[in-house]
C-alpha angles and dihedrals in degrees: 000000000000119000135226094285106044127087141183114226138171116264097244089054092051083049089062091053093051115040121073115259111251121204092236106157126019116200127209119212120234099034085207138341138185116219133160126267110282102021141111140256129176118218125196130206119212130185141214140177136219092285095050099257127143113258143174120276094199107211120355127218104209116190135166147169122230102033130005133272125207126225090263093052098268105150123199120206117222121231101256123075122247142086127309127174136197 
């Protein structure tokens, strides 16, 4: 007999109740892009923990060749063609 307030869950579930989140992958989006010279992209930074969850990154120090890129992921194309990357 369980009450209103108790559950059975797997092992792995409870593990991720218990154990303390930890930032462990950060994903840029998007992943690439092509745009023209002197134009503007906005890139995102997601992250996850070790249990795949989305989690807070906490400030993120953006930094680029070939343009700039502000502190919020606005990036800036320079005015000659070519690759850049974050």
């Amino acid at each position: 007999m369980t009450s209103d307030d108790v559950f059975i869950i797997k092992a792995s579930e409870a593990e991720k109740h218990i154990q303390p989140t930890v930032l462990k992958q950060i994903i840029i989006k998007p992943a690439s892009v092509q745009i023209k010279p002197k134009t503007k992209q906005t890139f995102l930074a997601k992250g996850l923990d070790q249990f795949g969850r989305e989690i807070e990154t906490g400030p993120v120090q953006w930094s680029t060749a070939g343009g700039d890129i502000t502190e919020n992921g606005v990036f800036s194309a320079g005015s000659d063609e070519g690759n850049s990357s974050l």
